[in-house]
Backbone as a printed PyTorch tensor [residue, N CA C, xyz], in Angstrom:
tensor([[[  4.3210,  10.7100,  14.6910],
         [  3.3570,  10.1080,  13.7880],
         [  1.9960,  10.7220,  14.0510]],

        [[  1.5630,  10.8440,  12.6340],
         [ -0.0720,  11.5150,  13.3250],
         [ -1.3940,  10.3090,  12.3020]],

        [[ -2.4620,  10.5940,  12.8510],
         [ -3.2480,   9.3250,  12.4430],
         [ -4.1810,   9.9440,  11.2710]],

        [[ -3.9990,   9.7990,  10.1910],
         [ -5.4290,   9.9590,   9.0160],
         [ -5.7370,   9.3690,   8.8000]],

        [[ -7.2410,  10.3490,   7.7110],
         [ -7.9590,   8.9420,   6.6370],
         [ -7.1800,   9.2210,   5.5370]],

        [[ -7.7670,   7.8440,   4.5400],
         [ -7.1040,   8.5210,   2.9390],
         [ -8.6560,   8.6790,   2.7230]],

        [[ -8.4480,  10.3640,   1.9600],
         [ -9.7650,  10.6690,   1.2310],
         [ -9.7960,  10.3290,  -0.1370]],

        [[ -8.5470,   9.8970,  -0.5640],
         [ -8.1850,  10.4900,  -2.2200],
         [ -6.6640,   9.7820,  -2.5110]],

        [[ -6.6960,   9.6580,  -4.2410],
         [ -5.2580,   9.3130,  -4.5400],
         [ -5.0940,  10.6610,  -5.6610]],

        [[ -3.9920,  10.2200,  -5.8840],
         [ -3.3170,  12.0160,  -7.0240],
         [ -2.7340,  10.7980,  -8.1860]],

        [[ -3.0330,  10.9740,  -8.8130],
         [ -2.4440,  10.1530, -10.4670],
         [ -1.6740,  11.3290, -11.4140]],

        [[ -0.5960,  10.6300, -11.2010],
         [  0.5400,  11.6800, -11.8930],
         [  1.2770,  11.1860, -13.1250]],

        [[  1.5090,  12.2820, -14.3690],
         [  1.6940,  12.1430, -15.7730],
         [  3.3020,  11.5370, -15.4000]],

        [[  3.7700,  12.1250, -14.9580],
         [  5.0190,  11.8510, -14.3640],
         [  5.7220,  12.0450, -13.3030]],

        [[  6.6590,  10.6010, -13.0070],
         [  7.0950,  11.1810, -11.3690],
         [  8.9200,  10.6920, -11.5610]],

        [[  8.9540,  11.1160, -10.4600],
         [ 10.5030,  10.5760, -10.4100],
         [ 10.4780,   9.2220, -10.4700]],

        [[ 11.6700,   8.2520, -10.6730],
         [ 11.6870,   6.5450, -11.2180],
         [ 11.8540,   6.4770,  -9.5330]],

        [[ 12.5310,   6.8990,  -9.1560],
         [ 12.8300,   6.5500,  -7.5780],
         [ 11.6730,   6.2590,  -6.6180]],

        [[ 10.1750,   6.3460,  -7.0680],
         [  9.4460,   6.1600,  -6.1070],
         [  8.4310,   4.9490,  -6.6730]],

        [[  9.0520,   4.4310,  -7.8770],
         [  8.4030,   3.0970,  -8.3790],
         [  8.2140,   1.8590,  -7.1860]],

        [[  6.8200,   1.4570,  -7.6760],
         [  6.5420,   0.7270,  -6.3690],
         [  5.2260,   1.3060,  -5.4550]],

        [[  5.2390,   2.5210,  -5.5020],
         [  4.2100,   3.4370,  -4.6120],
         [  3.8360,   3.8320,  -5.2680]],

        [[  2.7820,   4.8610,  -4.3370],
         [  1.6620,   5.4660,  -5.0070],
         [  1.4430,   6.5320,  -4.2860]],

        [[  0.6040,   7.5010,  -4.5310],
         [  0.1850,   9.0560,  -3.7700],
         [ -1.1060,   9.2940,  -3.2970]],

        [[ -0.9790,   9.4890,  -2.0780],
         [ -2.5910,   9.2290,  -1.7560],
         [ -3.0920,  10.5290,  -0.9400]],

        [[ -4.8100,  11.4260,  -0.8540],
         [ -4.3960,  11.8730,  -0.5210],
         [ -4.7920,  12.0190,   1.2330]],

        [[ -4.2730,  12.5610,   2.3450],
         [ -4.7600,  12.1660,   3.9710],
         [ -5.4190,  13.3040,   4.4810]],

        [[ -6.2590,  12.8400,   4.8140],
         [ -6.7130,  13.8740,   6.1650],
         [ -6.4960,  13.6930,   7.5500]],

        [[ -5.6780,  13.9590,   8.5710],
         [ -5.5200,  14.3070,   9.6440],
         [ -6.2230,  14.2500,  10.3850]],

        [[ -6.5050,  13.0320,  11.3680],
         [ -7.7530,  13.3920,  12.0970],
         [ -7.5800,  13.9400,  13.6240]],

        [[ -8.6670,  14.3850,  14.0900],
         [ -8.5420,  14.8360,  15.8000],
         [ -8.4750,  14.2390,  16.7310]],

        [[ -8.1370,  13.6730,  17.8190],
         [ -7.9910,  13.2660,  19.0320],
         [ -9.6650,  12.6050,  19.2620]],

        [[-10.6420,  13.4360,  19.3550],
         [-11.7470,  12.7860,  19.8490],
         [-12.1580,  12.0440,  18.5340]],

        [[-11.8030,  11.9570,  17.2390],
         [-12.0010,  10.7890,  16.4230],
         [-11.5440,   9.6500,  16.3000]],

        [[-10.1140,   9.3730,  17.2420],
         [ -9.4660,   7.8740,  17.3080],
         [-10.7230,   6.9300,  17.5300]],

        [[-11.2790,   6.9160,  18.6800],
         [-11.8400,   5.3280,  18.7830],
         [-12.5060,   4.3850,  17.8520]],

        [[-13.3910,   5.7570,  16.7550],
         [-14.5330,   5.0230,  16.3820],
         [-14.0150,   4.9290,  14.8520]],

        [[-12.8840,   5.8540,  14.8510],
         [-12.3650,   6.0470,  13.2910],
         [-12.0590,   4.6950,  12.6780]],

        [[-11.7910,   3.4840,  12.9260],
         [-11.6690,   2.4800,  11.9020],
         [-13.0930,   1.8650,  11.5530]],

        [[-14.3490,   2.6690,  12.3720],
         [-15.8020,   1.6840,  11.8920],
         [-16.5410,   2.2360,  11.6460]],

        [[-16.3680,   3.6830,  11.6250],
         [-17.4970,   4.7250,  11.0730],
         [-16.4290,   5.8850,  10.3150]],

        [[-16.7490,   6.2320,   9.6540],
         [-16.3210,   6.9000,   8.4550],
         [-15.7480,   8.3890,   9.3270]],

        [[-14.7500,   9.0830,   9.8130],
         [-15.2070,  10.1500,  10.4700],
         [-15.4510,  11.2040,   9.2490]],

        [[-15.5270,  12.5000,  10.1210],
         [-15.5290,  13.4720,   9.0420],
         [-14.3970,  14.3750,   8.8720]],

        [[-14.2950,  15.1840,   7.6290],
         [-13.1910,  15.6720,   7.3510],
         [-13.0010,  16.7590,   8.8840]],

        [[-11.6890,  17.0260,   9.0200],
         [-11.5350,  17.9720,  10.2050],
         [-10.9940,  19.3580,   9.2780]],

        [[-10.7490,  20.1130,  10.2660],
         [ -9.9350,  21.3920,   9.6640],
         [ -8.5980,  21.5400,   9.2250]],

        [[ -7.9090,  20.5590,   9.4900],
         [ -6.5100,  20.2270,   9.5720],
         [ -5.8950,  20.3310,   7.6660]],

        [[ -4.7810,  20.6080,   7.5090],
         [ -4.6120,  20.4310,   6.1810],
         [ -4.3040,  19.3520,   5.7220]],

        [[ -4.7720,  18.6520,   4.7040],
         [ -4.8160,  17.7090,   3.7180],
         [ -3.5690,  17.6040,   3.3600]],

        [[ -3.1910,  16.1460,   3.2310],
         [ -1.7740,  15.9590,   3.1570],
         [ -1.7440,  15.1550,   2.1480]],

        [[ -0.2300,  15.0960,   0.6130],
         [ -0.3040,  14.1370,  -0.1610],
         [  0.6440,  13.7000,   0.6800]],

        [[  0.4270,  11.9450,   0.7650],
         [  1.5770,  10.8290,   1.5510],
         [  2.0850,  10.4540,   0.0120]],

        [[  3.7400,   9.6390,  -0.0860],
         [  3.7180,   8.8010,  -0.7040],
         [  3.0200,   7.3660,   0.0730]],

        [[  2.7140,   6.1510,  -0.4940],
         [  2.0220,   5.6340,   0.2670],
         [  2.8190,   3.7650,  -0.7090]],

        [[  3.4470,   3.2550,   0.0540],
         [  4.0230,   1.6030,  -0.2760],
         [  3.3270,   0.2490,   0.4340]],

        [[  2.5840,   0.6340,   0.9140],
         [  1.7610,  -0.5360,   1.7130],
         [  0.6790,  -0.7780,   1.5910]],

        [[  0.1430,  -0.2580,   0.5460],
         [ -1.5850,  -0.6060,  -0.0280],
         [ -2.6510,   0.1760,   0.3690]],

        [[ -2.5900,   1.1130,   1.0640],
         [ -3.4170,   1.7210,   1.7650],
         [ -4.5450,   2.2850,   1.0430]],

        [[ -6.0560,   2.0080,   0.9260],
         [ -6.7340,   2.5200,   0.4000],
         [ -7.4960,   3.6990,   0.8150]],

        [[ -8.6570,   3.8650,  -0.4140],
         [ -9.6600,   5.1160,   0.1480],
         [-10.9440,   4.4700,   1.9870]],

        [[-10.5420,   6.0740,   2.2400],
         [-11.0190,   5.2050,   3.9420],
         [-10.1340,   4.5890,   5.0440]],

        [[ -9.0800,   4.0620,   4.1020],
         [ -8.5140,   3.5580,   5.9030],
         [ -7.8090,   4.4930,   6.2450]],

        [[ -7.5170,   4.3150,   7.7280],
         [ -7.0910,   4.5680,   8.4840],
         [ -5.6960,   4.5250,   8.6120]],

        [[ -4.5840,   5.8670,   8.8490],
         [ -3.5430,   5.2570,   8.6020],
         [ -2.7660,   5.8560,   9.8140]],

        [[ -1.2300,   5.4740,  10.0650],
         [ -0.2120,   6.5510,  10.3560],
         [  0.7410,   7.3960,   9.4540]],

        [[  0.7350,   8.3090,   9.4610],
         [  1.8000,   8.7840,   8.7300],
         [  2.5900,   9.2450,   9.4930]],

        [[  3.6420,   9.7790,   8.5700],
         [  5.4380,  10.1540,   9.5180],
         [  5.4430,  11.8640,   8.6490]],

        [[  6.1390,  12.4970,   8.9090],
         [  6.2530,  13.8510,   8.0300],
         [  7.4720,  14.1820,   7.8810]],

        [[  8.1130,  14.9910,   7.2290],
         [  9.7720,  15.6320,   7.1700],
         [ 10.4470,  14.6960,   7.0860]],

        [[ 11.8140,  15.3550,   7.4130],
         [ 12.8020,  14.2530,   7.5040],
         [ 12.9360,  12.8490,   7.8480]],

        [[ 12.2430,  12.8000,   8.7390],
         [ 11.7090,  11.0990,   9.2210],
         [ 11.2660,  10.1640,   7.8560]],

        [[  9.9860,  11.1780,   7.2990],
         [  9.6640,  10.3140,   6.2600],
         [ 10.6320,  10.1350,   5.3090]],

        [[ 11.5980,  10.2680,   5.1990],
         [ 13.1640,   9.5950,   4.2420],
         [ 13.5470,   8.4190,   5.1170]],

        [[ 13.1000,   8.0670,   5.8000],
         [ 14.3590,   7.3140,   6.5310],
         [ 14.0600,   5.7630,   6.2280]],

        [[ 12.8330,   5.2470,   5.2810],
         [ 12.7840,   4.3580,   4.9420],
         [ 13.6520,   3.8550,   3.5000]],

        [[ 14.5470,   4.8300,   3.1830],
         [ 15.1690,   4.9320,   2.0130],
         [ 16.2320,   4.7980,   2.1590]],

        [[ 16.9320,   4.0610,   1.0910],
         [ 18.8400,   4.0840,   0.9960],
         [ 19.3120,   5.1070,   0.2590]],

        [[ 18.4740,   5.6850,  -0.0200],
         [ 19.1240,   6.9410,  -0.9430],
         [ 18.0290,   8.1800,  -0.9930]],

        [[ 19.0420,   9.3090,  -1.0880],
         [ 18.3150,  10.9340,  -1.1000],
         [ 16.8900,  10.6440,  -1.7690]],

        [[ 15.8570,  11.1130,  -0.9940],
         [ 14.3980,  11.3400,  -2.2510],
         [ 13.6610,  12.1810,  -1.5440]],

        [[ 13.1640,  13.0450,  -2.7300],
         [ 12.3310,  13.9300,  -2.1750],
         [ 10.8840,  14.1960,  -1.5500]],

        [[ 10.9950,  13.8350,  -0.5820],
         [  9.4670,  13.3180,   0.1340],
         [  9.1480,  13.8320,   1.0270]],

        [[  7.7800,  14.1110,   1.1850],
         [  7.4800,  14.8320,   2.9090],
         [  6.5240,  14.2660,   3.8270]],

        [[  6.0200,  13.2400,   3.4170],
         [  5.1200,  12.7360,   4.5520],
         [  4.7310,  11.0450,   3.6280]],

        [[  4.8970,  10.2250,   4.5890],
         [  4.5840,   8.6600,   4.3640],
         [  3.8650,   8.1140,   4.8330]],

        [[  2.9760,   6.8130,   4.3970],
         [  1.9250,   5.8980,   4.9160],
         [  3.0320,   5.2860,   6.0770]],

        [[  3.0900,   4.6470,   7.1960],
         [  3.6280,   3.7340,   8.0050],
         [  2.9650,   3.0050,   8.8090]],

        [[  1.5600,   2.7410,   8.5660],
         [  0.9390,   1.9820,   9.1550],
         [ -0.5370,   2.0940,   8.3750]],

        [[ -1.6920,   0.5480,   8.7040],
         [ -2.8300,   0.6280,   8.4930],
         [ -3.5410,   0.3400,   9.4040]],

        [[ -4.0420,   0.9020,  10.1030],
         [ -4.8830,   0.7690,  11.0810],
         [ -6.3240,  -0.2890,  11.2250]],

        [[ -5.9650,  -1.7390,  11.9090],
         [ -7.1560,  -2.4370,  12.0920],
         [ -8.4930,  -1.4410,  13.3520]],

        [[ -7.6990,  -1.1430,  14.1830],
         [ -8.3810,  -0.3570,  15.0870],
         [ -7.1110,   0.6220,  16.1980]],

        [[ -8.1520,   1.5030,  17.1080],
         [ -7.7460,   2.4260,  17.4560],
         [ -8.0880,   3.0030,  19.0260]],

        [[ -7.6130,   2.7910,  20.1420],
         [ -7.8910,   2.9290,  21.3740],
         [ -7.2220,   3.5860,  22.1920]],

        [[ -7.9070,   4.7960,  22.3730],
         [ -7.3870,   6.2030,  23.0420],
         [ -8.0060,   7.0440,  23.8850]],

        [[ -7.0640,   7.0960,  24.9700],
         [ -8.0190,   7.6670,  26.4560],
         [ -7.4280,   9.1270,  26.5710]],

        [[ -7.6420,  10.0840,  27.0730],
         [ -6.8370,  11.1850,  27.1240],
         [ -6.5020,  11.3340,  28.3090]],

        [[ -5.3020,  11.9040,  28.2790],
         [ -4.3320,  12.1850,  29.9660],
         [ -5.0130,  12.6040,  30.9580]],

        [[ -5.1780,  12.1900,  32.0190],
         [ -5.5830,  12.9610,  33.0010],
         [ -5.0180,  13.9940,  33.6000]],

        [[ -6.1090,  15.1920,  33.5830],
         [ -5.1480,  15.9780,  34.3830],
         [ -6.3340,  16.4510,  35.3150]],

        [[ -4.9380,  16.9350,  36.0730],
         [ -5.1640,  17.7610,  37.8510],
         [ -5.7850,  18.8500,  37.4420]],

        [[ -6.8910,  19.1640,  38.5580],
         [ -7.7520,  20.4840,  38.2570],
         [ -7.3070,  21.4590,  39.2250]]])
């Protein structure tokens, strides 16, 4: 799982019936030193590529999310669909120390 914002949604003329219910949103990927503060200050876009999620849990512009990618992201499904990366969480907040290591 990796943690974005949603910057954006994608409004589409047409989609497959199979993903009725959801919506397309689009994520930015954020960095490691942006977890803590990312659910109360806006971060900024990183370099990372921009991802469309399908997205079933409401997730708006700004929050904070998890997403899943590849194959994983099917696995909330009973049947084949073509998808590559999903909302799976909304983030109230976010608390992250980094590993220590030996010098």
């Amino acid at each position: 799982m990796r943690v974005a914002q949603v910057i954006g949604r994608v409004t589409l003329n047409v989609q497959d019936p199979s993903f009725k219910g959801g919506r397309w949103l689009m994520v930015n990927p954020l960095d490691a030193g942006q977890f803590n503060d990312a659910c109360t200050n806006a971060p900024a876009l990183t370099n990372q590529s921009t991802l469309v999620a399908y997205d079933n849990m409401g997730a708006g512009d700004g929050d904070i999310v998890g997403i899943v990618e590849g194959a994983e992201a099917t696995a909330p499904f009973d049947f084949p669909i073509p998808i590559d990366a999903i909302t799976v969480a909304i983030f109230d907040s976010l608390s992250y120390e980094p590993p220590v290591t030996d010098s």
